[in-house]
C-alpha positions in Angstrom: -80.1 7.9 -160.6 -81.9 11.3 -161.1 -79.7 13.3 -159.8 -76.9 12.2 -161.6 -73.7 14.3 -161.3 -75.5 16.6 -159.2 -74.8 17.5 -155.5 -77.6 15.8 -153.0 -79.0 16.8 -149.7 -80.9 14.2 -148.1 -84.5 15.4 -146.6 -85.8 15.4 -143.0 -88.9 12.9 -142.9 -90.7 15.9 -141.9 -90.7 17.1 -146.0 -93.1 16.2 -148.2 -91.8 17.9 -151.3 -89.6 19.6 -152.8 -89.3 23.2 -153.9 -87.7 24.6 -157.2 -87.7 28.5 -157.6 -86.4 30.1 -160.9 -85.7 33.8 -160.5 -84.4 36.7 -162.4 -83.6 40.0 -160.9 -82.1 43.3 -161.9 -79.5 45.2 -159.7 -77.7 48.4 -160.9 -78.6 47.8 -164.4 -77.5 44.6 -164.6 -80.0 41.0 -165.4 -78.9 37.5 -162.7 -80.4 34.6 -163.4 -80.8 31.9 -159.9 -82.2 28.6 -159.1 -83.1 27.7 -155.6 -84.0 24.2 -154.6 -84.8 22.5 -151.6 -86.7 20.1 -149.0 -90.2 21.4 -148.6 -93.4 21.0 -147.6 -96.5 21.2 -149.7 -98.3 23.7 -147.7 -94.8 26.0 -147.2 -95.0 29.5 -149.0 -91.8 27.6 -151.1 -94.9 25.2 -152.4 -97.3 28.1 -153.6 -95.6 30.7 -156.3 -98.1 33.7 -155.4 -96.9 33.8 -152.2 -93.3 32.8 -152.8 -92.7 35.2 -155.6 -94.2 38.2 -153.4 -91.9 37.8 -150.5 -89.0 37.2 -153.1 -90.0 40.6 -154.3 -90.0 42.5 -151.2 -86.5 41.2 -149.7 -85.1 42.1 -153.6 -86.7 45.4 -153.2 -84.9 46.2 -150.1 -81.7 45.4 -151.3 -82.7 47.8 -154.1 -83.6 45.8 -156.9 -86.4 44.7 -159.0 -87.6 40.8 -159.4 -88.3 40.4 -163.4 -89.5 36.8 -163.1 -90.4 34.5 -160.9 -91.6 30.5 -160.7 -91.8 28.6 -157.8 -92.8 24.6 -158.4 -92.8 21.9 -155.8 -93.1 18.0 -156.2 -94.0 14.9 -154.7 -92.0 12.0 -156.0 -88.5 10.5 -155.6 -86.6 11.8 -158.7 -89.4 13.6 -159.6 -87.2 17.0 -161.3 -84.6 15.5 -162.1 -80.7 16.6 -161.9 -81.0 20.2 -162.9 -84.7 20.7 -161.2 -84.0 20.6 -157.5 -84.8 18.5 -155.2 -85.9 15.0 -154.7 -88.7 13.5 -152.0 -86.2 11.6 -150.0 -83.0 13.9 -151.2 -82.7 16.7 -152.8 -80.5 17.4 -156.6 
């Protein structure tokens, strides 16, 4: 199982991938790493990093912080990122 002790979300048949973005921001001084996964689509702004990233930055910038990194990734496949990469064609990690 690729998702192996991790929690699972089963996709609408209207996904055709599925979305990982890695993040790191800065608030007040202070560095937070997080991981957002889901269902997607492979023409969904989740699916292309430019665009992803750019509106992560501007809702981080109104609540007054600064994005320091950014990587959004999407996939096609059944198990295709495995436990700790998010989520999987027919259910996501």
């Amino acid at each position: 199982d690729p998702c192996e002790g991790s929690p699972v979300m089963q996709c609408e048949s209207i996904f055709d991938s599925c979305a990982l973005i890695k993040i790191k921001v800065e608030f007040a001084g202070t560095d937070f790493d997080e991981t957002f996964k889901n269902c997607s689509q492979a023409d969904a702004p989740a699916c292309n990093q430019t665009v992803a990233c750019e509106l992560i930055a501007e809702a981080v910038a109104k609540a007054g912080g600064k994005l320091l990194q950014c990587d959004a990734t999407c996939c096609q496949t059944d198990g295709c990122n495995g436990p700790d990469e998010g989520c999987c064609l027919y259910y996501c990690c």
